[in-house]
N, C-alpha and C positions, 0 to 999 in steps of 0.2 A: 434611661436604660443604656449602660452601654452597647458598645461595637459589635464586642463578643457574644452579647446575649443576644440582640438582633438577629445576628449571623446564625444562632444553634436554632433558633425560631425560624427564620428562614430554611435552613439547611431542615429542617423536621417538617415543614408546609410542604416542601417539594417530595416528600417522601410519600408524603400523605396525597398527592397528587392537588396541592392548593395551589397553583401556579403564579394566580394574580397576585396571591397573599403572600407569596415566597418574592415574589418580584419587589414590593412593597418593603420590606422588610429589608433585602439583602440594600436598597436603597437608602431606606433610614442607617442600616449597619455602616454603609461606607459613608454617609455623613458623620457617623459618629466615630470613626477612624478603622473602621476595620478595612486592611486594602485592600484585600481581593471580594470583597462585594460588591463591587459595581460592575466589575468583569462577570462574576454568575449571574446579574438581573441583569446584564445585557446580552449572557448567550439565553437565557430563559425568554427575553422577550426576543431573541433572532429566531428560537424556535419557535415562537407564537405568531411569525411574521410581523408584529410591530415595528411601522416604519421610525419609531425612535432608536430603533434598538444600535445603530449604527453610532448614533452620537453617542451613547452612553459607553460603550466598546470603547469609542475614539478617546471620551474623558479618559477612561479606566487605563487607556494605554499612556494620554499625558500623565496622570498619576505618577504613574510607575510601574503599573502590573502589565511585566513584558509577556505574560500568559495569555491577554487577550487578542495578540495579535494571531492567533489561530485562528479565532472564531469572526474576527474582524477580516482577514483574508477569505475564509470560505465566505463570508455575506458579501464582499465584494464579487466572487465568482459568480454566487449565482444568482448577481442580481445584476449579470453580464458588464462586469467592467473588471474581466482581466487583469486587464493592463495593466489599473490603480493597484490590482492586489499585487502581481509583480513589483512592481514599484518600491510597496510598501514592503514586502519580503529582502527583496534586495539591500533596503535602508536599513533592515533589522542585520540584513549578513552582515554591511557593513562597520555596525558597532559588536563584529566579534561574535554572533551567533549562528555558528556556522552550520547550525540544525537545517535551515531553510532553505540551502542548498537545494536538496532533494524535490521539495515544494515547487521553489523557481522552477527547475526543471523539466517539471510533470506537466506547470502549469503552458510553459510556452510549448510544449510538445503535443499537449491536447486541447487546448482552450486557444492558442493564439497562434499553432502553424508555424512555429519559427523553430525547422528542427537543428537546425546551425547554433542559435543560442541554445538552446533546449542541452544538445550534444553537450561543449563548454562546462553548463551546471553541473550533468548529469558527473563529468570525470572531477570536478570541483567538491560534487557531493562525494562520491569512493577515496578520492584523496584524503577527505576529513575525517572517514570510518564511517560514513553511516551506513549501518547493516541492514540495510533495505534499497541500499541504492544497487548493486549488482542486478537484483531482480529486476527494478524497476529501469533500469539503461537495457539488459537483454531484452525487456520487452522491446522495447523502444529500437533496438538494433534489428530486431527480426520484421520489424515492420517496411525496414530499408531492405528486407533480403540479404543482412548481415548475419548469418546465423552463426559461419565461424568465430566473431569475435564477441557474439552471442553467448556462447558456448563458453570460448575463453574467461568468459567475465563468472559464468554460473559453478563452472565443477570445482573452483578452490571453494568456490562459498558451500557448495554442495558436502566437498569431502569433509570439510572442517564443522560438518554437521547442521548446516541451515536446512529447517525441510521445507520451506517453500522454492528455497534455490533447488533441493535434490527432486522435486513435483515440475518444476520449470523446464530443468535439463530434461526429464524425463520426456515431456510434454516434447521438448525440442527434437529429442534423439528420433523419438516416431516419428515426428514431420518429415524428421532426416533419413526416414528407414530404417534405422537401428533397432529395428524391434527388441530385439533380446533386451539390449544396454538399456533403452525407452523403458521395458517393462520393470528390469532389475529397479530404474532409479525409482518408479514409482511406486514399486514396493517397500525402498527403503524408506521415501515418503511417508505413506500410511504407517507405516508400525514404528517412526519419528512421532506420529500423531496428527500427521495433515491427513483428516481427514477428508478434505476436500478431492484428495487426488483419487479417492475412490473408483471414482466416475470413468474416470481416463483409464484407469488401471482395468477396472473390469471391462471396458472397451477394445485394449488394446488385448487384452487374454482371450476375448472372443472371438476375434478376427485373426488370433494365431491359434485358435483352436484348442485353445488351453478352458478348456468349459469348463472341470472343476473348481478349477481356480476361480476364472470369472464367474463363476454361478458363486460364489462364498464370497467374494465383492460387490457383486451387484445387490444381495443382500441385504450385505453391511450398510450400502449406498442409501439402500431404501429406509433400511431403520433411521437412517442419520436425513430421510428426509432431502436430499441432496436434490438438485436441478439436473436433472437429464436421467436421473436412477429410473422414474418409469418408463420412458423410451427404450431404455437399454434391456430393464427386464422384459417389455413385448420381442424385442430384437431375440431375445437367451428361449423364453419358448419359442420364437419362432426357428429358430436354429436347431433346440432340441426334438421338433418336431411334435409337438403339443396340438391340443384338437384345434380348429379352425376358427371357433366361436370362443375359447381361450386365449388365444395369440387376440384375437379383434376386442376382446372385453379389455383386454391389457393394454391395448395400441389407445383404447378409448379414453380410458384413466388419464393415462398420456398425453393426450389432448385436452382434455379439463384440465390438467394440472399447469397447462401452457409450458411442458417438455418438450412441445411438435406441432409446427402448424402444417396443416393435412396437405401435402404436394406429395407430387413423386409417388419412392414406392409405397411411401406410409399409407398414401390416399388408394393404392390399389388393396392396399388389406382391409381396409374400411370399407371398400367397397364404393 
């Protein structure tokens, strides 16, 4: 049987949720010349935790499938060896793929403490274009208490339409006070389609007293299932002044759903 057959029988076992039998397969495939087969049985056995899965990555990478160095760098993270996965990103920038910038960056900024290199990548990555590096350096700036050049990095990507940079700035503006500007960007977030920014939005409407609005956000938050939507709608009854055993059934939710672990004032509505 050929490459290509193995490979459509594999690629149909995984669908079917066959995992061992798709592993098997994509194995036979890449013996029988198909390239990117050994790369899928080695991210299929990385998620299965197979401690082989690492070599087979490794072959697939000597191959030539420079695809596996994704799934070859996360198993080295998180199987706490960093630094090899640095390493091995930085030898991929090296031969001209200058995607892994971003990666390197992320990795020495939160895995390895080294926010001087980390910094370095981060401007190496935006030099190159990658359109997730803005975000991901403002993170990394406000954690220094750099919010200004924070800021600087988020509102061209914001204007020029990114809604995870215009949910960013927004998020930033509030930190900064900027209620108004905070709320506008995270409006223009959500109806972008980040839904995520929901949360914040009806947050930041309720604490400036805009309840209509945040009561049609916290909503939205809830249908969409979001983390922190049931905290926020016991906060909007308890705000609009809802019965007492209402606000507390809501606050409850909220706690099953791990939105809030009971301290403070949550814990005095609780009782």
């Amino acid at each position: 049987m050929s490459g290509t057959n193995h490979l459509a029988q594999a690629d149909q076992a995984v669908r079917e949720g066959r995992m061992d039998v798709a592993v098997k397969l994509y194995l036979e495939a890449a013996d029988a010349g198909a390239p990117e087969a050994r790369r899928k049985a080695g991210e299929l056995m990385f998620a299965g935790g197979d401690e082989t899965a690492e070599a087979v990555l490794r072959r697939a990478l000597a191959e030539g499938d420079a695809e596996a160095v994704d799934a070859l760098s996360e198993l080295l993270e998180v199987t706490g060896r960093a630094e090899a996965a640095v390493d091995l990103l930085i030898d991929r920038h090296r031969l001209g793929e200058t995607r892994w910038a971003l990666p390197i960056a992320n990795l020495l900024a939160d895995a390895l403490d080294e926010p001087e290199a980390a910094e370095r990548w981060y401007v190496s990555a935006i030099e190159s274009g990658d359109p997730d590096a803005p975000n991901d350096f403002a993170a990394f700036l406000q954690d220094f208490d750099r919010a200004a050049e924070a800021e600087a990095l988020l509102r061209p990507a914001a204007e020029a339409g990114d809604e995870f940079a215009m949910a960013n700035l927004g998020r930033l503006l509030l930190n900064g006070d900027a209620v108004d500007d905070g709320i506008a960007w995270l409006t223009r977030a959500v109806e972008a389609g980040q839904e995520d920014a929901l949360v914040d939005l009806g947050d930041a409407e309720l604490d400036a007293g805009r309840t209509e609005a945040a009561r049609e956000h916290i909503r939205r938050a809830l249908d969409a299932d979001l983390a922190g939507s049931r905290l926020l709608y016991a906060h909007l009854l308890d705000r609009e002044g809802a019965a007492t055993s209402e606000v507390e059934a809501a606050y409850r939710v909220a706690v099953e759903a791990g939105d809030v672990e009971v301290d403070g004032g949550d814990a005095e509505v609780l009782g």
